[in-house]
Structures are given as structure tokens and as C-alpha cells.
C-alpha positions in Angstrom: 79.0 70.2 124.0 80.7 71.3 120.6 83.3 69.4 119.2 86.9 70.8 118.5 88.9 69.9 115.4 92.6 70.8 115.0 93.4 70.4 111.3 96.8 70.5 109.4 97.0 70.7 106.0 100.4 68.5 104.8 101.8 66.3 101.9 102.4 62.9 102.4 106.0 63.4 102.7 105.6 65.9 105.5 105.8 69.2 103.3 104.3 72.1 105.4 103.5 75.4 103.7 100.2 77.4 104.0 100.9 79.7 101.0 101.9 76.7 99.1 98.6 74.8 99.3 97.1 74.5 95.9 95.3 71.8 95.8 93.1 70.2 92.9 89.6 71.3 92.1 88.4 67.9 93.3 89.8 68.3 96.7 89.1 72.3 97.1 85.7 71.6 97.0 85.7 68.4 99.6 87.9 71.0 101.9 85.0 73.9 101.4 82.3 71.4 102.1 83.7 70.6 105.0 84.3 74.4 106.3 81.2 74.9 105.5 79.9 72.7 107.8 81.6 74.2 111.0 80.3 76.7 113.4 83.4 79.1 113.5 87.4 79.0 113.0 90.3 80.1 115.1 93.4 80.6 112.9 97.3 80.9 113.3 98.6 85.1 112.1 99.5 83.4 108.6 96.3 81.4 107.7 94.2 84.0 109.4 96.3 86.5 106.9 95.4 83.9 104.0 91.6 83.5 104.2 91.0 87.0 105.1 90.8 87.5 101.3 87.3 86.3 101.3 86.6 89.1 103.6 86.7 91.8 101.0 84.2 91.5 98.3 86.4 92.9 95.5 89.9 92.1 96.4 91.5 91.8 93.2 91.1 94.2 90.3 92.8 95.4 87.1 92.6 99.1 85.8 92.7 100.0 82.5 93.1 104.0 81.0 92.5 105.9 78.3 95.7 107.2 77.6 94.4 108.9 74.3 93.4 112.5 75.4 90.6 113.1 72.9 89.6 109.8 71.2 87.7 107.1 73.0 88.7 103.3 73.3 85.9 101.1 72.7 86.8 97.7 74.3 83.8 95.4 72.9 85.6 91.8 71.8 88.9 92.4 73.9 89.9 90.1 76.2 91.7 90.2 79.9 93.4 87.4 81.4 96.3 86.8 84.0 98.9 84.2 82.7 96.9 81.3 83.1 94.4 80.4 79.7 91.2 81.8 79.7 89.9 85.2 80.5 87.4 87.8 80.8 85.7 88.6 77.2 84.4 92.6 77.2 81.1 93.0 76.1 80.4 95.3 73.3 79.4 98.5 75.2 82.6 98.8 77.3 83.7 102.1 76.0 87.0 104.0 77.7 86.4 107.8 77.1 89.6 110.0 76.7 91.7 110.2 80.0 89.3 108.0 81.6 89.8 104.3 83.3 87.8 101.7 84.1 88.5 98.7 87.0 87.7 94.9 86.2 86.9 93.0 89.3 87.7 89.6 89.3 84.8 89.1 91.7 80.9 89.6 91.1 79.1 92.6 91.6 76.9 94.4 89.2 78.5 96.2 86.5 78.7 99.8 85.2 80.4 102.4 82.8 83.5 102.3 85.5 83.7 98.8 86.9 83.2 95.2 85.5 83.4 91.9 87.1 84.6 89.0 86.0 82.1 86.6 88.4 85.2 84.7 90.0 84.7 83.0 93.3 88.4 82.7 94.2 91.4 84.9 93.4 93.1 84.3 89.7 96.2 86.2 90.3 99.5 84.6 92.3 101.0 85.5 95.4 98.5 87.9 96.8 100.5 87.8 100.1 104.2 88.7 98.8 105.6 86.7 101.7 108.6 85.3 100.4 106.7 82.5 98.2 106.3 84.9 95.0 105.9 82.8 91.6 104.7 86.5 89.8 102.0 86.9 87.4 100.7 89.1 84.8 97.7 91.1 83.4 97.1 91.0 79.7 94.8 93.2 77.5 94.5 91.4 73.8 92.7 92.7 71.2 90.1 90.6 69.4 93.2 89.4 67.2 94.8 88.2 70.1 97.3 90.9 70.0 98.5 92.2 73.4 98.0 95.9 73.7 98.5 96.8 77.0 100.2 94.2 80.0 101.6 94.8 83.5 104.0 92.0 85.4 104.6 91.2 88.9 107.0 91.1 90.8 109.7 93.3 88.9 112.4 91.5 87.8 114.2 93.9 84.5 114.5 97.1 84.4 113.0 97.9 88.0 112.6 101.5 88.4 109.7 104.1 89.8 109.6 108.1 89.0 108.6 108.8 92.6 111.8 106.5 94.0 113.5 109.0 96.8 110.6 111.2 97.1 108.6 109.2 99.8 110.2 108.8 103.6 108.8 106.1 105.5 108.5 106.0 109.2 106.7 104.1 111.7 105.9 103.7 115.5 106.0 99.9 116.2 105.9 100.4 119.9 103.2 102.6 120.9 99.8 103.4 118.7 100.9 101.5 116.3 101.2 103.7 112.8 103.1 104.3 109.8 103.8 107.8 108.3 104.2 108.4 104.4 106.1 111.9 103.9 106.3 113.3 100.3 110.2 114.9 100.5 110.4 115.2 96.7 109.5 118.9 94.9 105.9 117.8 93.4 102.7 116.6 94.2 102.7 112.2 94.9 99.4 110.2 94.2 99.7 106.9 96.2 96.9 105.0 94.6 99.2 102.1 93.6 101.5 102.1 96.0 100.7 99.6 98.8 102.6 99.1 102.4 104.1 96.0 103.6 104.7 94.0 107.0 104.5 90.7 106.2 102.3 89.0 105.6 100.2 92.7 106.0 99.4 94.5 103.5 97.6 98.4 102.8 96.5 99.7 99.5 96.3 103.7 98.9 93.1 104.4 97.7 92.2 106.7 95.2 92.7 110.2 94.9 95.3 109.6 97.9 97.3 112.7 97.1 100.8 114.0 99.3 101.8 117.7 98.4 105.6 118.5 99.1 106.4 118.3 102.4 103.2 116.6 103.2 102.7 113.9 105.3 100.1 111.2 105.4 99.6 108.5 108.7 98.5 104.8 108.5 96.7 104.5 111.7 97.5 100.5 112.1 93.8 99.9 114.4 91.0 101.6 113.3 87.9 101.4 110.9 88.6 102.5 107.2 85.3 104.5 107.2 86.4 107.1 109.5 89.3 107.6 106.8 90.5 111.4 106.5 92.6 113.2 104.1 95.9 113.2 105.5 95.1 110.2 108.1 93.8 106.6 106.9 92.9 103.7 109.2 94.8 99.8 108.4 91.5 97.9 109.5 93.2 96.1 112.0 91.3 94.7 115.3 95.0 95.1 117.2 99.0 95.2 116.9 100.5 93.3 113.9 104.1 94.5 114.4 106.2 92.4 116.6 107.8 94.4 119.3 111.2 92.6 119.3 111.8 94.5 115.8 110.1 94.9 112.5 109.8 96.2 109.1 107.5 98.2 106.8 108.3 98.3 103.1 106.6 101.0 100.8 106.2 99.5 97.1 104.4 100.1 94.0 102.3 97.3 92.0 105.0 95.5 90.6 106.6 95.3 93.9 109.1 97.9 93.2 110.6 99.1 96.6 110.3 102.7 97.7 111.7 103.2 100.7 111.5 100.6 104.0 112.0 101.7 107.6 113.1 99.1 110.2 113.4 98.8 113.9 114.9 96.8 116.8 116.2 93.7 115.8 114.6 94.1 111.8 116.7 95.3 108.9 115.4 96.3 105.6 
């Protein structure tokens, strides 16, 4: 007969908070040698929501572009880092060509003219959720003099604004099939690779080359395998329902967290 453990992780003063749990590397490792002892795991919504972040191989990545239309960057000696010491060091070949970009992984993989990885076995950047515990972070390109060329904060807290603020309507059907509907109303074409939608503590990325033309609308198909993925429809991954019935709400932002536009229903407000 197998043996069921219930575990809780708490401070000694009876401090409770799953996306608060940073613990030293001392202890990190006694917790993962003990997980990794264990046949399986049954989770609450907001753990399960947590540790799905080992799930994706590459979860967190930074892109870089060229924004130089006819001279190449080469990158050899730069380095990229989050605001924490340390960093990723470019090797010498890493060259940008004109109006091109490349993505930096922080996880491992194998590397090639487009995408790098940094080797990391855990995430480097804060508040991957965006549930309400948000400390921010940042991504910093330095030059071999330690110069910072190129940077990008999270979340927004100055100076807050998006070019494609008031051109995307978002929409949602919370009590049936379960979906969410992005509709370009603005006068020009909307890419919304980096825009990501939230229900907390869910989250969906646009992937590339995710392009709305005016008047255009795109669905979010809430259960579903990404594979089957179309132009105009896209599939959340999701094994069943995530919004709660008695009322919720869906915000569209951008990478720094800049709202877009938010839909609410039953008892939820934006």
C-alpha cells in the first residue's frame, strides 16, 4: 500500500504564501531530493499553477533585435543579466544581422544563429505568475565596458503607455466552451507576439508571427492542444475550465504588464 504525505510549506511564525517561498539554496535542494523521491503529486490550482513552469522546456527567454537596417551587431563579449549579479557572457560568434533578432533562453538546449541558452535549471526572472505578489525585474544588455545598451523593466511603473492601447477588444465566454476573443478595432495591422492574456494565476503568450488585420478577430480556445493551432484560432493548453463560473476576469497586456483592455463577468470587475 503506498504512503500519502500532505505537506505545507510555512515559516515558523505561521506565514503562508506559495509565491513567496524562496528558500535558501541549502534547503531547495533537501526539498528537490525529497520530490524526487515520490511516485506522483496532486496540487492545489495555485501550486499546480507554480510548478507547471518545469513543464515547458524554455519558459523564459529574452529577445534581442537589430534595429540597424543595414549594419550588423556583433554581440561577442556582451553580457545579459536580469537584476541580480551575474549573467550570460555571448560568445564571440553571436552576430545580429540587420533587422534580425535572436532569443536567449535561460534554459538549456542546443544553440544556433537564432537562439542561445543560458544552461539555467530554474527561472532567473521574478514574478513569473503576476498574481498580485509582483517585486519586477529587468533585462540588461552591457557592452564589454559594462555599459548598458539596450534594457527592458517589468512591471511598468513610469511612463506606462502601448501604441496599440484602444485598438484590441477583449471578449470572453466564461460559461460555455470556455474562450477568449482578441478583435483588432484599430485602422492597421496588430502583431501580438508580446502581448500575453491573463486570468490569474493563467497566463497565454501570442506567438510569433501572430498577426490581427483590421477588423480581424483571433479566439483563444481555453481546452485544447497548442499543436492543432490555426491562424485566426489558437488552443490555451488547458486539460479543463480555469475560469470560475461565479464571475471572472481576463486582462490583455504587453511585456511590461501594460494593460490593454480587460473584459469581466458576473461577480468580477476589471
Amino acid at each position: 500500500m503506498a504512503k500519502l504525505v500532505y505537506g505545507l510549506q510555512m515559516t515558523l511564525d505561521g506565514f503562508i504564501d506559495h509565491t513567496a517561498f524562496d528558500p535558501s539554496e541549502k534547503f531547495f535542494r533537501y526539498f528537490i531530493g525529497h520530490t524526487e523521491r515520490v511516485a506522483g503529486s496532486v496540487y492545489g490550482r495555485t501550486m499546480y499553477e507554480i510548478m507547471r513552469y518545469w513543464d515547458d522546456d524554455q519558459p523564459e527567454w529574452v529577445r534581442i533585435r537589430n534595429l540597424d537596417p543595414t549594419r550588423a551587431v556583433n554581440l561577442g563579449g556582451w553580457a545579459l543579466r536580469d537584476s541580480a549579479p551575474g549573467g550570460y557572457t555571448f560568445p564571440d560568434w553571436v552576430t545580429i544581422t540587420p533587422g534580425e533578432e535572436l532569443t536567449v533562453h535561460t534554459g538549456r538546449g542546443t544553440a544556433t544563429w537564432t537562439d542561445l541558452f543560458m544552461g539555467r535549471k530554474a527561472p532567473i526572472f521574478e514574478n513569473a505568475l503576476g498574481g498580485g505578489h509582483e517585486t519586477g525585474d529587468s533585462a540588461l544588455l552591457l557592452d564589454p565596458q559594462g555599459d548598458v545598451r539596450a534594457w527592458t523593466t517589468y512591471p511598468c511603473r513610469l511612463n506606462c503607455a502601448d501604441p496599440n492601447a484602444g485598438a484590441l477588444k477583449v471578449t470572453a465566454d466564461g460559461l460555455g466552451r470556455e474562450a477568449v476573443t482578441v478583435r483588432n478595432i484599430g485602422a492597421a495591422p496588430i502583431d501580438l507576439d508580446g502581448y500575453r492574456l491573463w486570468s490569474d494565476p493563467h497566463v497565454y503568450a501570442f506567438g510569433r508571427a501572430t498577426v490581427l488585420a483590421p477588423g480581424q478577430q483571433l479566439k483563444v480556445e481555453v481546452v485544447g492542444d497548442p499543436d492543432e493551432d490555426g491562424p485566426l484560432v489558437k488552443y490555451w493548453g488547458k486539460p479543463g475550465p480555469i475560469f470560475n463560473d461565479r464571475g471572472d476576469s481576463i486582462r490583455l497586456t504587453n511585456l511590461r504588464g501594460v494593460l490593454i483592455d480587460c473584459y469581466a463577468f458576473g461577480t468580477a470587475t476589471c
